[in-house]
C-alpha positions as CSV (number, residue, x, y, z in Angstrom):
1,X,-34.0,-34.2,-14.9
2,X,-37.4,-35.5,-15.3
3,X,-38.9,-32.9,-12.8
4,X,-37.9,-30.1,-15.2
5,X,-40.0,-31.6,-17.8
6,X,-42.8,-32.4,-15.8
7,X,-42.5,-28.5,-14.7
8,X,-43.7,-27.5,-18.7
9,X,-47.5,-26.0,-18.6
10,X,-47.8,-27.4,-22.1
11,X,-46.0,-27.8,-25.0
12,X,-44.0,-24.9,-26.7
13,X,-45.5,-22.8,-28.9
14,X,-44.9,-22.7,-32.6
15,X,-44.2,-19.8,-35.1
16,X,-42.5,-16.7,-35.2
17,X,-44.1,-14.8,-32.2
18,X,-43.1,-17.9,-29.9
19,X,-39.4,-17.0,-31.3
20,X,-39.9,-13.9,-30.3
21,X,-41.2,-13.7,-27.0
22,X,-37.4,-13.6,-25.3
23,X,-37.0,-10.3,-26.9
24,X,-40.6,-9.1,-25.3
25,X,-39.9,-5.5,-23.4
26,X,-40.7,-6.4,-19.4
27,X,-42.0,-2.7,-18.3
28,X,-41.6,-3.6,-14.6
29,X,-37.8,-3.6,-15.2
30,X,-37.8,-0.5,-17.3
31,X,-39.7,1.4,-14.7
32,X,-37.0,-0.1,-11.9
33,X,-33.7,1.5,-10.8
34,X,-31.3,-0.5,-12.7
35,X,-33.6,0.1,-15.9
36,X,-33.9,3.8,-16.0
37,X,-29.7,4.3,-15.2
38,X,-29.3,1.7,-18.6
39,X,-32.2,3.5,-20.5
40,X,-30.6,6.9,-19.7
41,X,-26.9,5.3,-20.8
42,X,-28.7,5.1,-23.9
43,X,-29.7,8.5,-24.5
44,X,-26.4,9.7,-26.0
45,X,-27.1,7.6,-29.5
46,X,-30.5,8.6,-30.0
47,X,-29.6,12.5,-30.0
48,X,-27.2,12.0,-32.4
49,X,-27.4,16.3,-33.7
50,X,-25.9,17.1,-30.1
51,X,-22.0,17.8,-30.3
52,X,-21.1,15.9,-27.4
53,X,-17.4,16.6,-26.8
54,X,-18.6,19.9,-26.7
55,X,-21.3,19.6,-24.3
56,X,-18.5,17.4,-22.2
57,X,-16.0,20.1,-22.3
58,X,-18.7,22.3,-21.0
59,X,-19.5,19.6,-18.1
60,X,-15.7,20.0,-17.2
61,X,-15.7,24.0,-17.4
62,X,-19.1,24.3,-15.3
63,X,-17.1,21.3,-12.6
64,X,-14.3,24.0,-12.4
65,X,-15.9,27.2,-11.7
66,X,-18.2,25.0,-9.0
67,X,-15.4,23.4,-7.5
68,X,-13.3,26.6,-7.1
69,X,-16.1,29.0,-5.7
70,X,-16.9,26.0,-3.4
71,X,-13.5,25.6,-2.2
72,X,-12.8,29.4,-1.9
73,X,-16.0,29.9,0.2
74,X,-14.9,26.6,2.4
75,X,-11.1,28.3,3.4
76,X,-13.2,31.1,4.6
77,X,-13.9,29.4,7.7
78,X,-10.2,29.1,8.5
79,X,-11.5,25.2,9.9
80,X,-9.1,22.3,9.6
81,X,-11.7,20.4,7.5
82,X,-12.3,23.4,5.7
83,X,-8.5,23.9,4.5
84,X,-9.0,20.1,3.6
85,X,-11.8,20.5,1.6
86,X,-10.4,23.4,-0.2
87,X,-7.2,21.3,-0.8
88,X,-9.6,18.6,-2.3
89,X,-11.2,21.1,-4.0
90,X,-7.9,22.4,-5.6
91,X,-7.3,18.8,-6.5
92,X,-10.5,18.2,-8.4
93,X,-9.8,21.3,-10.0
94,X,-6.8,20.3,-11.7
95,X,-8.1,16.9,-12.6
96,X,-11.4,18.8,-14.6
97,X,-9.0,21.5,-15.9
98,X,-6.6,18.6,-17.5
99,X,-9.9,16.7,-18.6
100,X,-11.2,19.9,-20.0
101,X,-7.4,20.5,-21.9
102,X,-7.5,16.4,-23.2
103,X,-11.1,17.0,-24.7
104,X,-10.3,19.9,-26.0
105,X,-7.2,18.8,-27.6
106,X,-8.5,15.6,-28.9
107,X,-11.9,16.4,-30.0
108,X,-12.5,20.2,-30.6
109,X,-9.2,21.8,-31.4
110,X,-9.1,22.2,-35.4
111,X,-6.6,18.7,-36.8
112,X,-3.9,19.7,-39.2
113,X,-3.9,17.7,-42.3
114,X,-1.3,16.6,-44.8
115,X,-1.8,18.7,-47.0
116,X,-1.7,22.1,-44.4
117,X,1.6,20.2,-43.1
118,X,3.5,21.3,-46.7
């Protein structure tokens, strides 16, 4: 235990920027991997005007029409890996349709209220 204080340079600075050197931004992180996939995590509350259930239903739609010309161009080849990757293709396409028809549902589709219900 003693080592770790004899470790100290000096003795800890007092005020309000030594409180607040823990929050200080380290730029070698931020320019790293790890920190540009949080900082881009990020990026979804600072453009707050976008309509993002809409821009996500589009993400789904664009995945669909991909998948399905990619998967229609594989079975061309008449290959046994090629009728497996339009099979997985198929698959994907279903699982983006039915995330496309969930978003859709939820978040864009117009929400009856009580007083439409009467």
């Amino acid at each position: 235990m003693l080592s770790a204080l004899n470790r100290r340079d000096g003795p800890p600075e007092e005020g309000a920027a030594a409180g607040l050197q823990g929050f200080a931004v380290d730029k070698t992180f931020l320019s790293s991997l790890k920190g540009i996939l949080l900082e881009t995590e990020l990026y979804y509350q600072r453009f707050d005007r976008l309509n993002w259930p809409c821009l996500d239903f589009l993400r789904c739609i664009s995945a669909i029409i991909i998948f399905l010309v990619v998967s229609f161009a594989a079975v061309t080849s008449r290959d046994g890996a090629a009728i497996a990757a339009f099979v997985f293709g198929i698959i994907l396409v279903s699982v983006f349709a039915y995330d496309a028809f969930k978003i859709y549902q939820i978040e864009m589709a117009p929400r009856a209220t009580q007083g439409d219900q009467q």
